[in-house]
TORPAMAR-136733 format. One record per residue (C-alpha): residue number from 1; residue in three letters; chain; y, x, z. Coordinates in steps of 0.2 Angstrom, whole numbers. Example, Ala and Ser with C-alpha at 12.3 -4.5 7.8 and 13.67 -1.06 7.14 Angstrom:
2
nr	rest	kette	Y	X	Z
1	ala	A	-22	62	39 .
2	ser	A	-5	68	36 .
END
This chain:
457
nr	rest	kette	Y	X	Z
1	unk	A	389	-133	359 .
2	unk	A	395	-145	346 .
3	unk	A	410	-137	335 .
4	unk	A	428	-146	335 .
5	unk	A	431	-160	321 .
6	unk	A	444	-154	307 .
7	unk	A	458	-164	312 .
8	unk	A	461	-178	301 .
9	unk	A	446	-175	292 .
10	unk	A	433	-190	287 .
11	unk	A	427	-181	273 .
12	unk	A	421	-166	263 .
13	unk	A	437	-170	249 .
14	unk	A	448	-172	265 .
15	unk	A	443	-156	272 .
16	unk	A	445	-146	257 .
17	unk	A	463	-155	254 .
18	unk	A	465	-148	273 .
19	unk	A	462	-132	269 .
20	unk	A	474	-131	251 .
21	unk	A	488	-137	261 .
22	unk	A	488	-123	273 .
23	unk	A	499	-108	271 .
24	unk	A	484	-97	270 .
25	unk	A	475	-110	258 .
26	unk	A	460	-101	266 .
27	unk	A	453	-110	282 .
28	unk	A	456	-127	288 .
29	unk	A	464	-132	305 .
30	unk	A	461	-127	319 .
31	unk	A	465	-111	310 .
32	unk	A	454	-97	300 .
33	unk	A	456	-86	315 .
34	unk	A	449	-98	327 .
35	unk	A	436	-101	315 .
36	unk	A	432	-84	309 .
37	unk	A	431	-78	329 .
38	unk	A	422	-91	333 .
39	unk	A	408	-86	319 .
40	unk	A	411	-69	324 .
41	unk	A	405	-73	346 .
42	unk	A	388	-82	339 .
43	unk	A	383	-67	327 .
44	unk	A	390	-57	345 .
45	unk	A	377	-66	353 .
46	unk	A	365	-65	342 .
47	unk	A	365	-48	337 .
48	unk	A	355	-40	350 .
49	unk	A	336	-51	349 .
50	unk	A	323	-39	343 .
51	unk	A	318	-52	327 .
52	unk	A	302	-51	317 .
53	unk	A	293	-65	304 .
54	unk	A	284	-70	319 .
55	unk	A	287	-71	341 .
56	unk	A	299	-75	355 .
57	unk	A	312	-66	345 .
58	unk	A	313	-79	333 .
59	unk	A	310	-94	344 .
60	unk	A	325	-85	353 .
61	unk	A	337	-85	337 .
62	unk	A	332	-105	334 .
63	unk	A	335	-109	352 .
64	unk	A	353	-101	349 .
65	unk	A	355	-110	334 .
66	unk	A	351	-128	341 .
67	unk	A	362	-125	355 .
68	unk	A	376	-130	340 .
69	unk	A	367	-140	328 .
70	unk	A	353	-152	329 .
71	unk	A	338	-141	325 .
72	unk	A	321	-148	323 .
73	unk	A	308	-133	326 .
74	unk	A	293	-134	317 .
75	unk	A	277	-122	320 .
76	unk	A	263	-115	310 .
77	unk	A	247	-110	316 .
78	unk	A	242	-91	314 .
79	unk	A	227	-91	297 .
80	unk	A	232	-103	291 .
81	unk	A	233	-100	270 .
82	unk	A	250	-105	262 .
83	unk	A	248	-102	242 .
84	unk	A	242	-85	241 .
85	unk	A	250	-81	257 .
86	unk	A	240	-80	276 .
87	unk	A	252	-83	291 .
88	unk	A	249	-67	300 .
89	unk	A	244	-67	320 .
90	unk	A	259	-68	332 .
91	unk	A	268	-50	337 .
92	unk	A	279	-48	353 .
93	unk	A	286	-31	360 .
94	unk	A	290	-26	379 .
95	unk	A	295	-11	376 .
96	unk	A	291	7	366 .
97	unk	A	295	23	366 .
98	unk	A	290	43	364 .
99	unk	A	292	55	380 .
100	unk	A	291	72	379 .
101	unk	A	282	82	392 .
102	unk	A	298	81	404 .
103	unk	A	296	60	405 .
104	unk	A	312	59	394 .
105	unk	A	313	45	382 .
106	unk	A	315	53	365 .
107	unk	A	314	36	356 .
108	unk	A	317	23	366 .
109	unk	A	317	5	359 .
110	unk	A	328	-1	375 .
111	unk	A	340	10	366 .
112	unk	A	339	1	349 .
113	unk	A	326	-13	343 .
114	unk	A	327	-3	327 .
115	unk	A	317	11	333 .
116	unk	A	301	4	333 .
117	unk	A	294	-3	316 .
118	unk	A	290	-19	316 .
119	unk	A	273	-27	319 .
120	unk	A	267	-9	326 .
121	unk	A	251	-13	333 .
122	unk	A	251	-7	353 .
123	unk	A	245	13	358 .
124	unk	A	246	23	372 .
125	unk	A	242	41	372 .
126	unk	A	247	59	369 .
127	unk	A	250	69	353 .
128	unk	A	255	84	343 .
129	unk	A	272	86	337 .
130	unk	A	263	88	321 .
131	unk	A	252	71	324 .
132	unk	A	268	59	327 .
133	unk	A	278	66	312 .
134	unk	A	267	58	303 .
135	unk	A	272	40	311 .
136	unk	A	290	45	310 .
137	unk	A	304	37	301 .
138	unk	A	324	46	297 .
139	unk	A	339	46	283 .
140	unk	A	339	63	281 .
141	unk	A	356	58	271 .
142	unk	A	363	48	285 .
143	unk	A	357	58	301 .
144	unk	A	365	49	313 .
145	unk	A	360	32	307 .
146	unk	A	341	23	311 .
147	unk	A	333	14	295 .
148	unk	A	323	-1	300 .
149	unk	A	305	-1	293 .
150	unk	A	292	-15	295 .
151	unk	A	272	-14	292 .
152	unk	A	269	-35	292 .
153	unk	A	253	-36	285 .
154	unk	A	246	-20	285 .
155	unk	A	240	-12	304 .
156	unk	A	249	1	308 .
157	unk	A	263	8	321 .
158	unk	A	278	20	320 .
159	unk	A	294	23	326 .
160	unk	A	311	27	318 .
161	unk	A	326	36	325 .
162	unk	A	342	49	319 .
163	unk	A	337	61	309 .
164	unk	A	347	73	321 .
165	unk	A	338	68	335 .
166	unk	A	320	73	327 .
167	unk	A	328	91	320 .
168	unk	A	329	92	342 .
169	unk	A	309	89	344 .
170	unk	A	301	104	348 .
171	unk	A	283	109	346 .
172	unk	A	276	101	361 .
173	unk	A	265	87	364 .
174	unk	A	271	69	367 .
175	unk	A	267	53	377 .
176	unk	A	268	37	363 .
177	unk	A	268	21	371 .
178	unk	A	267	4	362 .
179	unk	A	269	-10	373 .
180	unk	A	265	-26	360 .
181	unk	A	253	-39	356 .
182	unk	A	244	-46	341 .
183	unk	A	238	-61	345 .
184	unk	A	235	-78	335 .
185	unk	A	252	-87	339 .
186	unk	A	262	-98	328 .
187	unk	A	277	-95	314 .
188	unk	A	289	-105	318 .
189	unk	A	306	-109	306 .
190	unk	A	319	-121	309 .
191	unk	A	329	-138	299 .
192	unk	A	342	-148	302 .
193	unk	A	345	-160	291 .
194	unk	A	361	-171	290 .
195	unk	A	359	-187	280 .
196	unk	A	373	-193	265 .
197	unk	A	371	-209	258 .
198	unk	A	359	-203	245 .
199	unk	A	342	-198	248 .
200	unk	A	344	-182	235 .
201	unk	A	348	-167	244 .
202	unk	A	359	-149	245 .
203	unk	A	346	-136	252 .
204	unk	A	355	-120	262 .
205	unk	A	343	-108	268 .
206	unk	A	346	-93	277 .
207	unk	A	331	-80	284 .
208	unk	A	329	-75	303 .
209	unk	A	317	-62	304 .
210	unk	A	325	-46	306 .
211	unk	A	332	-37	321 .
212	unk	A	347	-30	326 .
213	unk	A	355	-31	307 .
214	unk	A	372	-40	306 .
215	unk	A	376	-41	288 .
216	unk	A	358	-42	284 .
217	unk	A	353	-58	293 .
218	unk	A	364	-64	305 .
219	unk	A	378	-67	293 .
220	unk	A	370	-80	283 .
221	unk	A	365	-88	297 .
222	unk	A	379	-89	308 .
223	unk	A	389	-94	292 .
224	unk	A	375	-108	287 .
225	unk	A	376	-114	306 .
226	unk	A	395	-117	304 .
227	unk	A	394	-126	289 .
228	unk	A	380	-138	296 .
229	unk	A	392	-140	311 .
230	unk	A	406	-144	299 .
231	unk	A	396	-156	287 .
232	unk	A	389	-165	304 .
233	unk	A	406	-173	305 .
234	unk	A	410	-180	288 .
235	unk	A	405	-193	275 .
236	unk	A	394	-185	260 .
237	unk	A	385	-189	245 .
238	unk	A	371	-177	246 .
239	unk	A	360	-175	262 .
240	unk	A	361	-158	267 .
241	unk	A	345	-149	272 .
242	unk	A	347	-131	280 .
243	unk	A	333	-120	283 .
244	unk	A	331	-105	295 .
245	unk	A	315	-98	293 .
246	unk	A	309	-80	291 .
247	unk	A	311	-72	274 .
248	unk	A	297	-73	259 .
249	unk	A	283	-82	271 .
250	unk	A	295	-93	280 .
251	unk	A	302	-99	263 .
252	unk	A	284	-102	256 .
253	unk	A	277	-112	272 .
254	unk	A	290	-123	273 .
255	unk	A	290	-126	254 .
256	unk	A	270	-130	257 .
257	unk	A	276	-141	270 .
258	unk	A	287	-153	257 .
259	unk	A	277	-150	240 .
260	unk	A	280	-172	241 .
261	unk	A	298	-169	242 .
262	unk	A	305	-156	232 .
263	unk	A	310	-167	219 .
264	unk	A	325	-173	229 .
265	unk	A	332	-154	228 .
266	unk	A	345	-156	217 .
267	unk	A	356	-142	221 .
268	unk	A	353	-123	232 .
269	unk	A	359	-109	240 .
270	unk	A	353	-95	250 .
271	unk	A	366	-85	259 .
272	unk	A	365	-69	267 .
273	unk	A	374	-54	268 .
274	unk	A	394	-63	268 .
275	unk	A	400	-52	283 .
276	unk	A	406	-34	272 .
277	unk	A	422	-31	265 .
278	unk	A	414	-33	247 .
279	unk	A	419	-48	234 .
280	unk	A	408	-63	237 .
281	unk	A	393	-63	222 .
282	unk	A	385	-77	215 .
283	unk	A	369	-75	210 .
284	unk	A	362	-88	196 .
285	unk	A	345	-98	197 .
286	unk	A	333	-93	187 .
287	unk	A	338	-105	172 .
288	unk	A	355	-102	174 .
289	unk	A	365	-119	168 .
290	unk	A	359	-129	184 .
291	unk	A	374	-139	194 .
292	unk	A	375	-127	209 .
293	unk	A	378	-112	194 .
294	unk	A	394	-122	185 .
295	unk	A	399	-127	202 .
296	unk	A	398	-108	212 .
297	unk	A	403	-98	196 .
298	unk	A	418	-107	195 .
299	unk	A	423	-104	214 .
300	unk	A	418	-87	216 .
301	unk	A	427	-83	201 .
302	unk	A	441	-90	204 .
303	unk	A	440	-83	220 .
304	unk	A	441	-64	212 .
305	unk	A	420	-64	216 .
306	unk	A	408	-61	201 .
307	unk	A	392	-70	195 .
308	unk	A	377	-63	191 .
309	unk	A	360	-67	182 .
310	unk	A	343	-73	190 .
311	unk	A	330	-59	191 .
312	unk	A	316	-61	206 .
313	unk	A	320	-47	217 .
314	unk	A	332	-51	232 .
315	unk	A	327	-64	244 .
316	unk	A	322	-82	246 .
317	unk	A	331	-87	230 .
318	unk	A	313	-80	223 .
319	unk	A	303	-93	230 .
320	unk	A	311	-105	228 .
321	unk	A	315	-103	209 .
322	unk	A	295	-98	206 .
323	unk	A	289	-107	189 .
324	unk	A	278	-117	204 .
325	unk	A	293	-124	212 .
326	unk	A	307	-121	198 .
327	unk	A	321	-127	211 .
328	unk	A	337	-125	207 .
329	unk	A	345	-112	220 .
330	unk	A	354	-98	219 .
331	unk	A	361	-86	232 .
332	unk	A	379	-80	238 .
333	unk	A	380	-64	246 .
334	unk	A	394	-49	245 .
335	unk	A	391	-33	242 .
336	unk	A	370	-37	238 .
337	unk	A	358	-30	245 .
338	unk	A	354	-11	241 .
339	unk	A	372	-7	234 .
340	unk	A	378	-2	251 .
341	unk	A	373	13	261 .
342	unk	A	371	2	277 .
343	unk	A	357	-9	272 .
344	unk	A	342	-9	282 .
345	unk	A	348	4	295 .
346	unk	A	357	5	312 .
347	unk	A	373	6	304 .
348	unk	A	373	-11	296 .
349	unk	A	380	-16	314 .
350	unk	A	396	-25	324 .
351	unk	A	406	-14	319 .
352	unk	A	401	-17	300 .
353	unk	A	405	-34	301 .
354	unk	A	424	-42	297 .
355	unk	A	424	-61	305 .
356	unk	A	436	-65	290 .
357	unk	A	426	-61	278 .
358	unk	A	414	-72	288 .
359	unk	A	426	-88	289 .
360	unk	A	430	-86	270 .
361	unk	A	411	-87	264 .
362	unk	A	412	-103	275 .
363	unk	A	427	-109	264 .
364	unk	A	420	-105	249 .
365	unk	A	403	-114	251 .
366	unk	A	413	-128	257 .
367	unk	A	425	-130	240 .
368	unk	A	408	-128	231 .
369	unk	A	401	-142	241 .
370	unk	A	417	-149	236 .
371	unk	A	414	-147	217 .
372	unk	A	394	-152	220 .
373	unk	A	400	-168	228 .
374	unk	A	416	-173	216 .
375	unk	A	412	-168	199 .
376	unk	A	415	-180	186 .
377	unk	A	422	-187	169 .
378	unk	A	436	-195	166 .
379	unk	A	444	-206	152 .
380	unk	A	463	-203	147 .
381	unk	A	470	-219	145 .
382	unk	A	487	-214	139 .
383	unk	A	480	-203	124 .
384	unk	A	493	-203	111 .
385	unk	A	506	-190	117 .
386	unk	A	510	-184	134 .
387	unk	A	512	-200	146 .
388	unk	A	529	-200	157 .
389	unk	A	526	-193	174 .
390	unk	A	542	-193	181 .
391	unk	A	545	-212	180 .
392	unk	A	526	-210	189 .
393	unk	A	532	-200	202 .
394	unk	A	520	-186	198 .
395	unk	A	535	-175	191 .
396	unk	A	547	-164	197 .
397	unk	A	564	-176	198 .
398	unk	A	572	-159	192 .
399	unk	A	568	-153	176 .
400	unk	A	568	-133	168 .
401	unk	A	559	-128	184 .
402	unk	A	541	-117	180 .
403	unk	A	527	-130	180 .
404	unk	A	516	-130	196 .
405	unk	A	498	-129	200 .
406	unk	A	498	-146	201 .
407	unk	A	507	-150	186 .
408	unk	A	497	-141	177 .
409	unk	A	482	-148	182 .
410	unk	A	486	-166	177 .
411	unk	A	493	-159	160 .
412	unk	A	476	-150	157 .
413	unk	A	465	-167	163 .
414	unk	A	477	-176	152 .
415	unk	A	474	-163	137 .
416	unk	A	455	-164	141 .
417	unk	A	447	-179	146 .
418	unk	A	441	-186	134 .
419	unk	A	426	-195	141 .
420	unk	A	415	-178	137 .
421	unk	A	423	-163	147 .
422	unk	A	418	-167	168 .
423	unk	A	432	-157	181 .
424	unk	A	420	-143	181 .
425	unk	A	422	-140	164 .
426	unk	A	440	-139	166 .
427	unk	A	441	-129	179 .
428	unk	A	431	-116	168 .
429	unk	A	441	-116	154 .
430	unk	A	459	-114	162 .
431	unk	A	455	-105	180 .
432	unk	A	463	-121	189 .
433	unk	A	454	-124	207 .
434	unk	A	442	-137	206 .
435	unk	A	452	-146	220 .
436	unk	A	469	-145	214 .
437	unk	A	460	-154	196 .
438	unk	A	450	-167	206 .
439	unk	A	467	-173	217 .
440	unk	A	478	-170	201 .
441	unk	A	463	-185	192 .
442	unk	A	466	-195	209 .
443	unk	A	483	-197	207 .
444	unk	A	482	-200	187 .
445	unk	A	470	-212	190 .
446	unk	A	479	-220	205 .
447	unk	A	497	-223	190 .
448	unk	A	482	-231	178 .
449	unk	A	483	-216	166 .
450	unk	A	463	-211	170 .
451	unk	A	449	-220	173 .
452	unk	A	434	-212	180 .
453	unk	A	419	-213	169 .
454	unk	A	404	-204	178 .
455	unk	A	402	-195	190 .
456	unk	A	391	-178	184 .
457	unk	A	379	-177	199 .
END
């Protein structure tokens, strides 16, 4: 289901003037409610597919995904050898569970997907209390909550539940059933690409291999999802290539798949984990003065975010920033991963999730779009003193009033542009939104006191 066009609307600049001229200055029309709920209904639906690297859960998630945009799904064969990597044999689940000598389910994965670790190889049989402890999984710190564990590429099983509920096993013998497969099958991950009228591209990528996890996974997709919708519907520079595949081995199989065309990455971002209460993070490439950096620093700071350096733990961002690939891409997340309690365990749910914090990722990509899009240097063609506005009609026709945001932004591309400073720049040095200076160059430019010299992408 196609997502409703931004009224009035024609282009990334359009939209973003949209959303300034809003009470709010947050969310464009229909409203950031609307928009924020309706991000909030797909991660809903999303939540409940049992996800892994590999299997029906993921052809699930893409399916879901192509039902808003247009998703091309491609598949790779099980063995096959991607850089020092192997994609690893296909892994589905019917169900698991431990029963004690009653019949009573004790861990049931019906209850939770995240009760069974991933890729556990399939059993059937009866053990010692003592024997299963050893396949066990708990937070002792958090003893009503279920970590999620995963054995990809080593053959193994087990099951994780609440701590309280393995302090309640007693010493008695147990039926452990495994109801999964390991078979050759495929890895499948999914693009959709939307063309602008250059051939050089934005990527966005977002991973879709874990289960039940909210913040985790499904934020960064739902959020990419709407942001492809979005673009689908305006005029852009940069085609915009959006990735869903499952994290580190997904990332490198499709980067096998384009070694020919990486050189039309110009800019990148991975997002994840935008659905907590934190302040949006902006982590750098691995170089640190690519575009996307100038560009997403000055946002998320402006923003009230922070901006960090590159190092290669975290997520996609690493392969793609390897000294084989050496793409430019960073990552935008919240609170990152690790520095909240509810990563990787049953609590990092629904519940753990604000759609507004949803809906404003989606605004801030946007205005960094926005800034990847329009940055550029201008010339000031009035140099010798400050130019008369008013007699322009880009003054206040009453004067001793406090100077405006956008007063002050022509003042400052007046006082700054002097051929060598671009809007980024700018926006950097005073704290001025990018748009306000991009419209307050338009309208300089549009009274002949500013002309355009180049454009920085």
């Amino acid at each position: 289901m196609r997502a409703p066009r931004m009224a009035g609307s024609s282009s990334l600049s359009d939209l973003i003037d949209e959303l300034d001229a809003l009470p709010t200055a947050d969310m464009p029309s229909p409203s950031r409610t609307s928009l924020s709920q309706d991000l909030g209904k797909l991660l809903t639906r999303l939540f409940p597919v049992c996800r892994s690297i590999t299997g029906d859960g993921v052809r699930q998630t893409l399916a879901v995904l192509g039902e808003n945009v247009e998703l091309k799904v491609h598949s790779i064969p099980t063995g096959q050898r991607v850089y020092d990597w192997t994609v690893p044999q296909e892994w589905n689940v019917r169900d698991a569970f431990v029963a004690d000598a009653t019949g009573r389910r004790v861990i049931d994965f019906r209850e939770s997907n995240l009760h069974l670790v991933s890729y556990s190889e399939p059993i059937n049989t009866v053990m010692s209390l003592a024997e299963l402890l050893q396949h066990l999984h708990t937070l002792p710190d958090h003893p009503d909550w279920i970590p999620y564990r995963t054995s990809y590429y080593r053959r193994n099983w087990g099951f994780c539940l609440r701590h309280r509920d393995l302090d309640a096993l007693t010493d008695n013998t147990y039926q452990v059933v495994i109801d999964s497969t390991l078979e050759d099958g495929e890895l499948v991950y999914g693009e959709c690409i939307l063309p602008g009228t250059s051939r050089e591209e934005v990527l966005v990528s977002a991973h879709c291999c874990h289960p039940s996890m909210a913040n985790d996974n499904l934020s960064g997709l739902t959020v990419a999802t709407r942001l492809a919708q979005l673009l689908g519907d305006l005029k852009h520079h940069y085609t915009y290539r959006f990735v869903f595949a499952p994290g580190t081995i997904g990332s490198l199989v499709w980067l096998s798949q384009h070694a020919d065309r990486l050189d039309r990455i110009r800019h990148g971002l991975v997002l994840t984990g935008l659905g907590d209460a934190g302040p949006l993070v902006y982590k750098r490439t691995r170089e640190g003065t690519a575009g996307i950096d100038a560009a997403a620093v000055q946002v998320v700071i402006q923003g009230g975010g922070e901006a960090r350096d590159y190092s290669p733990w975290g997520y996609d961002e690493r392969q793609y920033n390897a000294l084989g690939f050496g793409l430019p891409v960073g990552r935008l997340t919240r609170t990152p991963h690790g520095e909240y309690s509810e990563y990787h365990t049953s609590a990092d749910n629904l519940a753990f999730i604000s759609e507004d914090a949803l809906g404003g990722a989606v605004a801030t990509v946007l205005r960094i779009f926005d800034a990847l899009e329009n940055d550029a240097t201008y010339v000031n063609l009035s140099p010798h003193g400050e130019p008369q506005l008013g007699k322009r009609g880009l003054y206040p026709s009453t004067g001793g009033q406090r100077a405006t945001d956008s007063t002050l932004a022509m003042l400052w591309m007046l006082a700054e542009s002097d051929g060598g400073r671009s809007i980024l720049d700018i926006a950097g040095n005073t704290g001025l939104p990018f748009a306000i200076l991009r419209r307050a160059a338009a309208d300089l430019e549009r009274v002949d006191l500013m002309r355009k010299q180049r454009t920085t992408r």
